[in-house]
C-alpha positions in Angstrom: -13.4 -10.2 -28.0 -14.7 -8.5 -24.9 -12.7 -8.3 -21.7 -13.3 -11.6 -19.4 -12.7 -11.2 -15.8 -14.1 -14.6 -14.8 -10.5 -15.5 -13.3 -10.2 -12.1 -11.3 -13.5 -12.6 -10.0 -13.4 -16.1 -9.3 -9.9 -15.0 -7.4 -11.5 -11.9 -5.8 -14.3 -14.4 -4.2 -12.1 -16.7 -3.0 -9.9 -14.7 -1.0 -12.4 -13.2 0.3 -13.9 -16.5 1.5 -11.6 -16.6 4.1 -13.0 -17.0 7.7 -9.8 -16.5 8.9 -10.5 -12.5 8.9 -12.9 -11.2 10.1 -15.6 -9.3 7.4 -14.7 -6.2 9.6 -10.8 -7.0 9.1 -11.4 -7.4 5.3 -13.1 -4.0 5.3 -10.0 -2.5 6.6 -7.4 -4.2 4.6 -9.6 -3.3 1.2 -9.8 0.1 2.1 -6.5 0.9 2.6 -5.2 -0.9 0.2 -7.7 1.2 -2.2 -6.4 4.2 -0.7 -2.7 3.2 -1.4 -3.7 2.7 -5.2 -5.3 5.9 -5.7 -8.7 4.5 -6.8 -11.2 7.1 -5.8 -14.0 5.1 -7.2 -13.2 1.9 -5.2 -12.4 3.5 -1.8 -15.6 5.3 -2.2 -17.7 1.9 -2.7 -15.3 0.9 0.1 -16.1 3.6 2.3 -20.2 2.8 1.7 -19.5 -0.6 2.5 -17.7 -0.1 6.1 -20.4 2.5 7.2 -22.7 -0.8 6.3 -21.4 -2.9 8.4 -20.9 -0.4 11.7 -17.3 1.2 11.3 -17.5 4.6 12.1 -16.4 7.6 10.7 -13.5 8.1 13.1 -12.6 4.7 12.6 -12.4 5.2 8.8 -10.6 8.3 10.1 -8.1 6.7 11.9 -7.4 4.1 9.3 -6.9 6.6 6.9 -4.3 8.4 9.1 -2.7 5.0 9.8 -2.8 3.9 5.7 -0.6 7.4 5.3 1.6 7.3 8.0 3.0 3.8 6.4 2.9 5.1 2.8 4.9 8.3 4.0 7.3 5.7 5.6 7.7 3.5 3.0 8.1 6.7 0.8 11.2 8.3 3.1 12.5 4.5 3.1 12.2 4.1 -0.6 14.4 7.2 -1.2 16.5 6.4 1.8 17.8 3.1 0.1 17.7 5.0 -3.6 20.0 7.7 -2.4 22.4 5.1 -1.0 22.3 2.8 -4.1 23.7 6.3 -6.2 26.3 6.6 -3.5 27.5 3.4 -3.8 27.7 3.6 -7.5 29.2 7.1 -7.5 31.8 5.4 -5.1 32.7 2.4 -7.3 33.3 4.7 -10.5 36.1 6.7 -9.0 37.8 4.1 -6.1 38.9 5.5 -2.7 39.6 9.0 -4.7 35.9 10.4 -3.9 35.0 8.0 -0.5 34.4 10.2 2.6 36.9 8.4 4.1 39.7 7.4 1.8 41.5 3.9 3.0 
């Protein structure tokens, strides 16, 4: 059986239907969230698409800077709260014996 992606689609379109953003604002959101998933292909067709409705080039620009700035903070905050989840493990096996600051 071939692949059926009649309920993406169908989901896809009506999201999209929104009037509640603007087609400019759905642009925006697609493209970086194409950028954040690594998906040269799509932010390419993304790209194409933006240009075709008026966004610039240094508006891409700046959306692009603005998409990695949030990635790289969600990165540092991601390995912030990782490190202190092994510290706090590393501190329950051995009690008060290894805590910076014994009781």
């Amino acid at each position: 059986m071939a692949y059926d992606d009649t309920l993406i689609v169908d989901h896809i379109k009506a999201t999209h239907g929104t009037d509640l953003l603007s087609e400019r604002e759905k642009h925006l959101v697609g493209l970086a969230v194409t950028l954040t998933r690594g998906c040269s292909v799509c932010t390419r067709n993304r790209v194409e698409k933006a240009r075709g409705i008026g966004i610039s080039d240094d508006e891409l620009n700046a959306l692009i800077a603005v998409t990695a700035a949030v990635n790289s903070g969600v990165t540092a905050a991601t390995a912030r709260i990782a490190f202190g989840m092994l510290e706090a493990e590393k501190a329950e096996e051995c009690g008060d014996a290894c805590s910076p600051s014994p009781a």
